[in-house]
Backbone as CSV, one residue per row, in Angstrom:
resi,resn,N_x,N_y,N_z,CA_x,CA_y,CA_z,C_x,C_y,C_z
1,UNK,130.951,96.737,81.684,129.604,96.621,81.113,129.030,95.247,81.436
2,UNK,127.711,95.001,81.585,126.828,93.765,82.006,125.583,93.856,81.737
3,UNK,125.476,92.384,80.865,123.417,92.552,80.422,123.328,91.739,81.129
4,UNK,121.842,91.877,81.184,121.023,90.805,81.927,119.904,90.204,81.198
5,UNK,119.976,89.441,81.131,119.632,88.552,79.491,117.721,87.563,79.993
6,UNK,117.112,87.436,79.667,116.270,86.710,79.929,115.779,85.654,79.372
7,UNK,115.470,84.579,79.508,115.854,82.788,79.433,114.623,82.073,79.235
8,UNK,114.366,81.381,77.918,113.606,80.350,78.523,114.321,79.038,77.805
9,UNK,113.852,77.757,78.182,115.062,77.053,78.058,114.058,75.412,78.306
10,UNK,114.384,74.725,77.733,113.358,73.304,78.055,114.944,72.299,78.220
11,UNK,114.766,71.548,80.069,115.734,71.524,80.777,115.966,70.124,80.762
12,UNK,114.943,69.036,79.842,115.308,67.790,79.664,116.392,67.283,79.057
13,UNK,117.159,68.226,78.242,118.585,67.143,78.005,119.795,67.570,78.646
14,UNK,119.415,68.594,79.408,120.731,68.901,80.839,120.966,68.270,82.176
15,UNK,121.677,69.046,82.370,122.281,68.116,83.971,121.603,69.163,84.796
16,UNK,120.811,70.130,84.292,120.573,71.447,85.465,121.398,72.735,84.611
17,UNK,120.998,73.919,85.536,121.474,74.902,85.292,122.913,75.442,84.740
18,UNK,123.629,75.064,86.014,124.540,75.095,86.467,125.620,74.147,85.967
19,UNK,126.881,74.771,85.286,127.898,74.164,84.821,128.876,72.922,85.672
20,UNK,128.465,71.714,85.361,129.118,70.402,86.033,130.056,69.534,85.381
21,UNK,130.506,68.291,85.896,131.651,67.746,84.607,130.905,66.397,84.515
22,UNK,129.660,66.420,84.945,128.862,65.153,84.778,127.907,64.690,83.454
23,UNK,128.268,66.134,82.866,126.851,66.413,81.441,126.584,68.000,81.166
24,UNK,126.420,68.183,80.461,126.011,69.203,79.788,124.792,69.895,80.523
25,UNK,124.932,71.386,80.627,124.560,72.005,81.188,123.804,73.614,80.506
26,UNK,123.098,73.928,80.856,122.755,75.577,80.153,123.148,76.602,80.321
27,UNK,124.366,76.639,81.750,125.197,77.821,81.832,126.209,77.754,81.059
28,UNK,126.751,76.227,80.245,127.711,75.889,79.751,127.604,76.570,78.392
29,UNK,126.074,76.136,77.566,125.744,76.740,76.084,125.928,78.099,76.083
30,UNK,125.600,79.151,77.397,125.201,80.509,77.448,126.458,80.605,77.327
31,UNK,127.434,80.189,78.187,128.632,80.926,78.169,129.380,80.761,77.201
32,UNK,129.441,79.577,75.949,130.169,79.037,74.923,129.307,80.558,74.291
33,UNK,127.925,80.225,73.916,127.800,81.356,73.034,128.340,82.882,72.970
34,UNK,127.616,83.373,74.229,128.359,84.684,74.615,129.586,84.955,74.600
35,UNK,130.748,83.862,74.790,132.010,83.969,74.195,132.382,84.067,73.021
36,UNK,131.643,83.556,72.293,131.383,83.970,70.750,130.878,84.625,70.210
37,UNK,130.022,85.430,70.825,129.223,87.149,70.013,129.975,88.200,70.421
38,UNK,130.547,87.870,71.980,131.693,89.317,72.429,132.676,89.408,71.903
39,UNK,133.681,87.715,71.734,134.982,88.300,71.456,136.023,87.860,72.282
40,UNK,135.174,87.855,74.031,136.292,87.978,75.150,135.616,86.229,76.272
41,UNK,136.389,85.732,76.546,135.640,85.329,77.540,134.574,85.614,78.324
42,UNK,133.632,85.303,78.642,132.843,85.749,79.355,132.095,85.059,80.874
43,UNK,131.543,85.532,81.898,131.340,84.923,83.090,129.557,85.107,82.872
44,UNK,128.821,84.469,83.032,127.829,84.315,82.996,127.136,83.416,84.028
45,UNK,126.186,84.424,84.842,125.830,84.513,86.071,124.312,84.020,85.842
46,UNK,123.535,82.869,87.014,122.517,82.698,87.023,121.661,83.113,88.233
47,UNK,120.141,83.734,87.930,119.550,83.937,89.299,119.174,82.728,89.909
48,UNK,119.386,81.677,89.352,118.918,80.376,90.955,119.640,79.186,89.831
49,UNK,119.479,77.933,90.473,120.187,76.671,89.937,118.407,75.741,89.741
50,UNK,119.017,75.379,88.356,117.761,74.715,88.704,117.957,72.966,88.252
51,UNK,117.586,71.992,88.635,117.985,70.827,88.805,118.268,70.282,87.551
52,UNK,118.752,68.957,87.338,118.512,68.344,85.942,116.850,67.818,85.696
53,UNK,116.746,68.070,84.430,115.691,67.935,83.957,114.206,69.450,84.257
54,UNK,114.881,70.106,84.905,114.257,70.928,85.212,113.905,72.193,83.962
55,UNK,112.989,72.773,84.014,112.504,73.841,83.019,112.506,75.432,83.094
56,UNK,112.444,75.944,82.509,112.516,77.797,82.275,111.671,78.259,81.724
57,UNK,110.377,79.007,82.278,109.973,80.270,81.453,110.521,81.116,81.123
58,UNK,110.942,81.345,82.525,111.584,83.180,82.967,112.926,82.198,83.176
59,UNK,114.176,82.430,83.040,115.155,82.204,83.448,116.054,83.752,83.665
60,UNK,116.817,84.399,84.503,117.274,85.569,84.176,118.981,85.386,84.525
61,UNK,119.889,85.415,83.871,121.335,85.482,84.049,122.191,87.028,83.087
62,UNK,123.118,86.992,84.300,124.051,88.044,83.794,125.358,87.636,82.821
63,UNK,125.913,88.578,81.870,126.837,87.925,80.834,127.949,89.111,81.234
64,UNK,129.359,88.895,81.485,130.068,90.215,81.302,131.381,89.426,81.253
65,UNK,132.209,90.836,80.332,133.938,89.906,80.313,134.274,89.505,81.271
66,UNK,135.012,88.267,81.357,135.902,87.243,82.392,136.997,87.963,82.996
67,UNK,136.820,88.807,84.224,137.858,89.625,84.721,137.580,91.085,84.888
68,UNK,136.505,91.246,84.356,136.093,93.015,84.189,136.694,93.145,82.845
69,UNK,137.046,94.430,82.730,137.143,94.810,80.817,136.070,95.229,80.329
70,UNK,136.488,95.336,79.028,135.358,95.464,78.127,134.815,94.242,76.886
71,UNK,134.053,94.166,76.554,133.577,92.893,75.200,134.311,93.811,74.161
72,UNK,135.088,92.481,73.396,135.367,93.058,72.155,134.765,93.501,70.919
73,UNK,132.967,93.074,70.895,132.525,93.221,70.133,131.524,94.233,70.509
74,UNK,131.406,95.566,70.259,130.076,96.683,70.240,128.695,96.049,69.880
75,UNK,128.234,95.478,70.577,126.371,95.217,69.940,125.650,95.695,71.047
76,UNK,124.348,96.203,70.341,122.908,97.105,71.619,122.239,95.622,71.925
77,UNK,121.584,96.032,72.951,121.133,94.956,74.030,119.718,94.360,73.064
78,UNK,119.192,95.220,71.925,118.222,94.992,71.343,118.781,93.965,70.158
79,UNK,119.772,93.611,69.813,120.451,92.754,68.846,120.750,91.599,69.609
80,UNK,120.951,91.553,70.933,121.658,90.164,71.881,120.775,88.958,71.425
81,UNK,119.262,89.082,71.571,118.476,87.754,71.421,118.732,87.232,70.538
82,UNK,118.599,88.308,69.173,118.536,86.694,68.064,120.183,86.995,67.675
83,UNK,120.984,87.551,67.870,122.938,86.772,67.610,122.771,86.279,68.813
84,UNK,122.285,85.955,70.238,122.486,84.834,70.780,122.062,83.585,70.259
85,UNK,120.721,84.148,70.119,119.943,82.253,69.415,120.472,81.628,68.522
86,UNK,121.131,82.325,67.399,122.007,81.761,66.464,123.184,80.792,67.224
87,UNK,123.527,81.134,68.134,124.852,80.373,68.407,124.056,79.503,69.887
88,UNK,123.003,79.276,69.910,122.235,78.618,71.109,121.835,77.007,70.575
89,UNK,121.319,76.055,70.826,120.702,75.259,70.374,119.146,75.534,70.922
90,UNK,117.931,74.794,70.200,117.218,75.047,69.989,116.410,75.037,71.171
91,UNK,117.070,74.018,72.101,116.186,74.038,73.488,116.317,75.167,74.697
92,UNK,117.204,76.396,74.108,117.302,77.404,74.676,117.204,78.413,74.191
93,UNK,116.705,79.575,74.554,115.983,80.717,73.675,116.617,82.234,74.748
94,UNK,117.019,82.991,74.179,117.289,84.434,74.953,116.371,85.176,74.399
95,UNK,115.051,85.850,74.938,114.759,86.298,74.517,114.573,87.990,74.830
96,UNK,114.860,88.321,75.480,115.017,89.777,76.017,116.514,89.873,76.495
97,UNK,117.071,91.374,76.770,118.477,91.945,76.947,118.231,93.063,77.588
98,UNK,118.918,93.392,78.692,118.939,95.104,78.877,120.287,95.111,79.405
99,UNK,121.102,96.245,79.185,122.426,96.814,80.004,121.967,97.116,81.679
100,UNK,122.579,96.538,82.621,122.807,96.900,83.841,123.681,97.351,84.530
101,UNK,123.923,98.139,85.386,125.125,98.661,86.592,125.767,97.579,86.535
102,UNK,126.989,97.453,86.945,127.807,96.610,87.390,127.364,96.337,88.541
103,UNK,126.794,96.836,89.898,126.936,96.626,90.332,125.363,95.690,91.206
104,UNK,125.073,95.651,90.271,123.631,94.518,90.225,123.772,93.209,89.869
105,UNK,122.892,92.391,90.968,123.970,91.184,91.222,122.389,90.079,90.492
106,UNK,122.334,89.194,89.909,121.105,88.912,89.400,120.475,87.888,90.426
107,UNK,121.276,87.218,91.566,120.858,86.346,92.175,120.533,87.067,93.588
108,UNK,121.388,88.073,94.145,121.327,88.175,95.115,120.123,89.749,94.945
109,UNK,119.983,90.430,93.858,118.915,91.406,93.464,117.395,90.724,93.473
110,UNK,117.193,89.449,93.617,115.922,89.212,93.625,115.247,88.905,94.562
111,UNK,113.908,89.663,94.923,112.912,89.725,95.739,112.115,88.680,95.692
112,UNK,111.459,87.882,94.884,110.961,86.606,94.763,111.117,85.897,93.556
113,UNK,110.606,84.775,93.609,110.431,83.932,92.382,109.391,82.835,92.263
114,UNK,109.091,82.724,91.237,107.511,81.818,91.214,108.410,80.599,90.393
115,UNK,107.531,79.610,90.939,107.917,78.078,90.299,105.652,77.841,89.926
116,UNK,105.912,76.849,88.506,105.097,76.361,88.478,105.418,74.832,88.188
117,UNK,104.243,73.957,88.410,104.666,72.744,88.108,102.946,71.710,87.372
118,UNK,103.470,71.163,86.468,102.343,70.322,85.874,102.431,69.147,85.881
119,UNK,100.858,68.827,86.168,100.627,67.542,86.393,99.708,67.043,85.141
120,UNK,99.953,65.878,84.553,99.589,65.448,83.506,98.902,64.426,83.462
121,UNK,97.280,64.455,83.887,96.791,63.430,85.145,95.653,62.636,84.026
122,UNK,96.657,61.897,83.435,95.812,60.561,82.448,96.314,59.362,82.406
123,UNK,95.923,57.936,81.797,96.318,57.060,81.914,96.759,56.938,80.112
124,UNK,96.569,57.860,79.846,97.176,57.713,78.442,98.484,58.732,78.139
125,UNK,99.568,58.298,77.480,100.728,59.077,77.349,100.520,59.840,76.375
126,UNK,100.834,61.116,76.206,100.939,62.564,75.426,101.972,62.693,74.960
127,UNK,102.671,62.604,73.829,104.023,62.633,73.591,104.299,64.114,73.378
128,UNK,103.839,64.577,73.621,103.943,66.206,73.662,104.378,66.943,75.077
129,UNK,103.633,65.996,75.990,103.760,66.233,77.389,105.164,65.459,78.250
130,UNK,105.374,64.337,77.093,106.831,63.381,77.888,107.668,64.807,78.337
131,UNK,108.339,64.568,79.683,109.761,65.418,79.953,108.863,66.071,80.419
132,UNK,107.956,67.177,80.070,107.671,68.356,80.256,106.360,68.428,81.311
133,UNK,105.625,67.339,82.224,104.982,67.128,82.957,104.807,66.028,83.820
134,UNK,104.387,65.968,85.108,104.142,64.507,85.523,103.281,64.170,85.206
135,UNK,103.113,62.636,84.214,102.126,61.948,83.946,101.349,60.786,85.529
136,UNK,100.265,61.534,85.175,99.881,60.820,87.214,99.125,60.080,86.438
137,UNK,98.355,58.367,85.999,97.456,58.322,85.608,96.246,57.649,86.167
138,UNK,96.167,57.873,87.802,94.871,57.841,88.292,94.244,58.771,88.878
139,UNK,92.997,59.304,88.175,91.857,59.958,88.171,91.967,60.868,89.690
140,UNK,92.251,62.245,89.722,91.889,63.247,90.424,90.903,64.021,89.907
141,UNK,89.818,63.877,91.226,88.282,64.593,90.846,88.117,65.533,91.271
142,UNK,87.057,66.424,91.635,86.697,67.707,92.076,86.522,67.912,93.169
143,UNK,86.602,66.615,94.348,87.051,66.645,95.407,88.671,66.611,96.066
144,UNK,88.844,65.792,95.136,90.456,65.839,95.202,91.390,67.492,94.939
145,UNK,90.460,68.099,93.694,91.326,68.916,93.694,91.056,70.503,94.791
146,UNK,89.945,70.098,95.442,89.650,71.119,96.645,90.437,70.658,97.531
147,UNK,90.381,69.670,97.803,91.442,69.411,98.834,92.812,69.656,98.424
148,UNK,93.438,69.756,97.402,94.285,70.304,97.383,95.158,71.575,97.289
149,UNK,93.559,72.499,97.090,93.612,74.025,97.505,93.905,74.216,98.872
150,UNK,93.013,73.646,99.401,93.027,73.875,101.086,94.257,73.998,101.658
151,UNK,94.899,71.969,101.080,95.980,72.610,101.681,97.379,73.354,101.194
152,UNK,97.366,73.717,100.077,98.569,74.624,99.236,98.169,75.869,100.272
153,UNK,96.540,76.296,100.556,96.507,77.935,101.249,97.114,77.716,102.173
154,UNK,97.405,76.642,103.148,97.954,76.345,104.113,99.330,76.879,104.486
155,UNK,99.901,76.503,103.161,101.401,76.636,103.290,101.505,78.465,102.799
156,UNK,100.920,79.267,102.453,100.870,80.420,102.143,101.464,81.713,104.121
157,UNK,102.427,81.919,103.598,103.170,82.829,104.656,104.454,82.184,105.150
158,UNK,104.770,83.142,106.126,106.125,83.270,106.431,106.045,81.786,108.002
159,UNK,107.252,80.910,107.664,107.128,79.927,108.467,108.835,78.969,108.292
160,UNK,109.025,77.653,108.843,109.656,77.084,108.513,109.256,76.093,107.852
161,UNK,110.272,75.386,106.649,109.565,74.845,105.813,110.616,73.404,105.440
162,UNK,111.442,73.162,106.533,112.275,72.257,106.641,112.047,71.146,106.468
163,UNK,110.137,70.421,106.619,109.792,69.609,106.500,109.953,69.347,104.656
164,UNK,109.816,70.301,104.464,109.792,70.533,102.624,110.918,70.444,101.774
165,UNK,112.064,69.706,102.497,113.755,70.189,102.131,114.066,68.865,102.220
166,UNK,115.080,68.368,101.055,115.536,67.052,100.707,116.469,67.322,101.642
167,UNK,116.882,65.780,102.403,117.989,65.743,102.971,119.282,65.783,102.857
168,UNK,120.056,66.643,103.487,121.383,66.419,103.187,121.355,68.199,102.514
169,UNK,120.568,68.934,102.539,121.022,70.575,102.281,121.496,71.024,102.841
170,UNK,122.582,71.803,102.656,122.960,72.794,103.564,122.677,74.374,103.266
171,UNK,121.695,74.438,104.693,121.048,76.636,104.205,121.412,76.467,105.802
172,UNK,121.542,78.272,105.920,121.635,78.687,107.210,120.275,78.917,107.962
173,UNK,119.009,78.787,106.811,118.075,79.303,107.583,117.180,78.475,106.713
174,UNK,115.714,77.777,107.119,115.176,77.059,106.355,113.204,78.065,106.382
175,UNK,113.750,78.925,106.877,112.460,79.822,107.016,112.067,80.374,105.451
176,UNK,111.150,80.537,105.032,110.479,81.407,103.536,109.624,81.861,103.838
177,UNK,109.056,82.329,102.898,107.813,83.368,103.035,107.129,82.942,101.599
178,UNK,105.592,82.563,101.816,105.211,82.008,100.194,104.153,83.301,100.367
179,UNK,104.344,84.140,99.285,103.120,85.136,98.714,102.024,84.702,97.899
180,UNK,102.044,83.529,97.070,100.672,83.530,96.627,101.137,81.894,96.164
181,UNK,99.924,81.019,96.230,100.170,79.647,95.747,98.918,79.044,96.119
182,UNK,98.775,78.931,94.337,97.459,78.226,93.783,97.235,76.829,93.223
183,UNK,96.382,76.079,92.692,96.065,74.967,92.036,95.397,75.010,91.032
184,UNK,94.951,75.070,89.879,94.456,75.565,89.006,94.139,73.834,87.379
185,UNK,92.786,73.665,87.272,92.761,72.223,86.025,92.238,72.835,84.951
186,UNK,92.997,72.535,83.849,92.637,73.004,82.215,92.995,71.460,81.702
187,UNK,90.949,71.013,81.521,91.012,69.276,81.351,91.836,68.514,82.535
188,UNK,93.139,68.032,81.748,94.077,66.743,81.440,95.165,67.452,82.739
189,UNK,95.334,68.652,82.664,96.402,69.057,83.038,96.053,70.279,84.110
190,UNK,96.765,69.788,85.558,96.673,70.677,86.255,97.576,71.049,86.993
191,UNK,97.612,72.656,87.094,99.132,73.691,87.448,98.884,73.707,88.849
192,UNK,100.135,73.912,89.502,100.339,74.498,90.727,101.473,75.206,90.539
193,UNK,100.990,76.528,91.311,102.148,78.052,90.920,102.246,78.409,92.655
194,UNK,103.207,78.317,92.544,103.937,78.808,94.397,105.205,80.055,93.796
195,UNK,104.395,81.518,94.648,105.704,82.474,94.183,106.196,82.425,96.021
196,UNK,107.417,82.554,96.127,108.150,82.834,97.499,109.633,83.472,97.492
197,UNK,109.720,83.984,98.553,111.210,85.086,98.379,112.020,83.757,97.955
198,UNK,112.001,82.692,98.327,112.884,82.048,98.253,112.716,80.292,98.554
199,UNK,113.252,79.541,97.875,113.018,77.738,98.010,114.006,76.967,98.261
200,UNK,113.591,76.290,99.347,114.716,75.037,99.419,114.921,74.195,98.244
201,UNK,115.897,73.338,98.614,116.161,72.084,97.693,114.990,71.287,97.645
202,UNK,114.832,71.152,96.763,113.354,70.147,96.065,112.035,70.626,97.220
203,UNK,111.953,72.147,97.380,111.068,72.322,98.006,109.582,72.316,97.321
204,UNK,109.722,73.055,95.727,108.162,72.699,95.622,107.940,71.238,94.926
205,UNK,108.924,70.687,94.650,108.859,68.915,94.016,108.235,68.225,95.575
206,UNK,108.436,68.420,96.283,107.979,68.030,98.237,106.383,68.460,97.856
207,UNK,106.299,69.607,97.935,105.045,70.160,97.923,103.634,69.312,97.124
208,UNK,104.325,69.420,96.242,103.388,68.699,94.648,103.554,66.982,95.094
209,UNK,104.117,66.264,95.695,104.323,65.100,95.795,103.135,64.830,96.662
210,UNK,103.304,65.825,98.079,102.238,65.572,99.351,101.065,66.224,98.759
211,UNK,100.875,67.160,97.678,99.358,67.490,97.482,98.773,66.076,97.026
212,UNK,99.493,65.504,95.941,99.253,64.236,95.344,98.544,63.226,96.017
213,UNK,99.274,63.464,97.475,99.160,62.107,98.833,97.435,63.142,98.880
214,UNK,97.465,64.447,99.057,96.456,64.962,99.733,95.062,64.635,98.902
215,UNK,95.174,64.443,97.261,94.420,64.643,96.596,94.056,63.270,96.157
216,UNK,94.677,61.809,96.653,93.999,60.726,97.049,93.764,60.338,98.019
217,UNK,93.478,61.357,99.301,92.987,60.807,100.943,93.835,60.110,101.010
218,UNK,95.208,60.137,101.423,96.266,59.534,102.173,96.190,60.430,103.019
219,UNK,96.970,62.048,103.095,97.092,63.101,103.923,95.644,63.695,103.972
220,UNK,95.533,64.152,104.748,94.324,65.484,105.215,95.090,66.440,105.437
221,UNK,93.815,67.425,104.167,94.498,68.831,103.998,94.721,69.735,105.363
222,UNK,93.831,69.024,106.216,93.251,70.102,107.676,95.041,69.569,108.627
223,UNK,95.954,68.477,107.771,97.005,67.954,108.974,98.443,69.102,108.399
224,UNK,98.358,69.539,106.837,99.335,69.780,106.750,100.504,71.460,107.469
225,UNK,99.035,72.048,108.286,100.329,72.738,108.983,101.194,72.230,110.373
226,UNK,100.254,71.320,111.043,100.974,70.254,111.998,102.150,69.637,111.551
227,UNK,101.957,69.206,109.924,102.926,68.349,109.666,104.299,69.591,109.061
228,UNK,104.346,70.492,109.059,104.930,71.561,108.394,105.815,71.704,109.795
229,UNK,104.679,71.801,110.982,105.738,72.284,111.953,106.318,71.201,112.988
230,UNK,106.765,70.083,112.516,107.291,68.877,112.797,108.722,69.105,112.165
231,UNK,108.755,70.075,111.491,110.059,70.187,110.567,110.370,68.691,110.454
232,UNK,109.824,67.941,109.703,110.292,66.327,109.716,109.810,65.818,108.129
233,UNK,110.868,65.840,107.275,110.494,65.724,106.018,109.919,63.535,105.473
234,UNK,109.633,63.218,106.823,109.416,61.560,106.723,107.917,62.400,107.327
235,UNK,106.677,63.608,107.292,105.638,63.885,107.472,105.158,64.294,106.332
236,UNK,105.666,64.503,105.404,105.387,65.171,103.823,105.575,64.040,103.067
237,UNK,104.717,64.032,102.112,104.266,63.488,101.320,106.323,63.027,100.313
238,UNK,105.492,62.476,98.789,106.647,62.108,98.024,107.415,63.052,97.510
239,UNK,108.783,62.671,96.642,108.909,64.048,96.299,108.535,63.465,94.453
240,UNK,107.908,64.926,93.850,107.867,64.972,92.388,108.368,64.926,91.630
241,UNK,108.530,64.243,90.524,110.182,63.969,89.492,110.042,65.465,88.764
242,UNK,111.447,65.918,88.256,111.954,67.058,88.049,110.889,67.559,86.634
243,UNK,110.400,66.790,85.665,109.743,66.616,84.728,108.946,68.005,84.123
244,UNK,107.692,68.378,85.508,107.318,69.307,85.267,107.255,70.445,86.021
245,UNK,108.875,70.861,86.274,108.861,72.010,87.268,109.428,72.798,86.055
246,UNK,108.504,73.759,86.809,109.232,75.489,85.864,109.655,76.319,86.722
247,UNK,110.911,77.093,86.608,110.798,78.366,86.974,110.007,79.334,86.147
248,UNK,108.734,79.781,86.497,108.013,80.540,85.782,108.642,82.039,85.414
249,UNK,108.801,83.021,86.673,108.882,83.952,86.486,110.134,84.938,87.906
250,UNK,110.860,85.287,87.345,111.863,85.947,88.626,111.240,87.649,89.305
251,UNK,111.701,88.042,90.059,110.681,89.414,90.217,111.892,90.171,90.880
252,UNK,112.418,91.400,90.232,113.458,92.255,90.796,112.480,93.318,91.327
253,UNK,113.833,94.282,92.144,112.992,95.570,92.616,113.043,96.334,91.826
């Protein structure tokens, strides 16, 4: 038996996703808990890694006994959220459950995934916003932020995106495909949402760094598919601190 549990999770007092011996982690809480509502050990599976300090709307991971078996404890998938949250701390939340095949894999089952990221563009600090956005605090205007449409449409389709990849990754293939990626200002605070089958290492923190460059006339929006196909990540802009990246939303078939 295997659920597939759905996540949201605020990623400022972890090391990242993913269980390390450097700090505390959110695969670490999931799996302490879930070992404690089943009964049995448990292996608990994530659909992507996401950095330290990094954030969750949508987070989606699988929970099942350590070895195959069965959980020692009988509970419906409609009871998992709140006896998980009980044994969760507060900066992590399960809030949906469903039973899946065994043989559905949660990382390698997904067709895309959307990241969003906020920018928190004042010269005054929000203590609401600390951790949870980049505070930029010089003035992006309504020229700035066209230009930074222009060039996000830019990067929209199937290409290489190597210029966009911290050094020192290792992928076999640095090609993606971006389906939709926007820019969007409410006041103080403005989103950028990139969904793609798939992201390099600090690929949309790259992204959001060089719109930044784009949206104070350092870069021109009209250079960034030249600079895309330089595969040369010293042509892209800075990279963005982990602060206000989300995984927004995962998308199965």
């Amino acid at each position: 038996m295997k659920f597939l549990l759905y996540i949201s999770y605020d990623g400022s007092g972890y090391v990242g996703y993913q269980t390390q011996k450097n700090g505390r982690s959110v695969q670490e809480e999931l799996t302490r808990a879930a070992s404690d509502l089943f009964g049995v050990r448990c292996d608990v599976t994530g659909c992507s890694r996401t950095d330290s300090g990094v954030h969750a709307n949508m987070f989606c991971a699988t929970v099942e006994p350590h070895g195959g078996g069965e959980f020692a404890t009988s509970i419906t998938a409609d009871k998992i959220p709140f006896a998980m949250n009980t044994r969760l701390p507060d900066s992590i939340s399960v809030w949906q459950a469903t039973e899946v095949e065994d043989s559905f894999h949660v990382r390698y089952s997904v067709v895309s995934k959307e990241y969003v990221y906020r920018i928190y563009n004042s010269p005054v600090r929000d203590p609401f916003e600390v951790s949870r956005s980049w505070q930029v605090p010089k003035p992006i205007d309504g020229k700035g932020l066209e230009a930074m449409k222009t060039a996000l449409a830019s990067m929209v389709g199937k290409r290489d995106f190597a210029a966009c990849m911290a050094a020192g990754s290792k992928v076999t293939s640095t090609v993606r495909t971006v389906f939709e990626a926007d820019v969007k200002s409410d006041g103080k605070v403005i989103t950028v949402r990139i969904r793609a089958d798939g992201f390099l290492y600090n690929m949309v923190r790259i992204i959001v760094g060089t719109l930044l460059d784009v949206a104070y006339g350092k870069i021109s929006p009209d250079s960034i598919g030249e600079r895309l196909d330089s595969l040369d990540r010293r042509k892209m802009g800075r990279t963005a601190p982990p602060d206000g990246l989300y995984l927004n939303r995962v998308f199965y078939e």
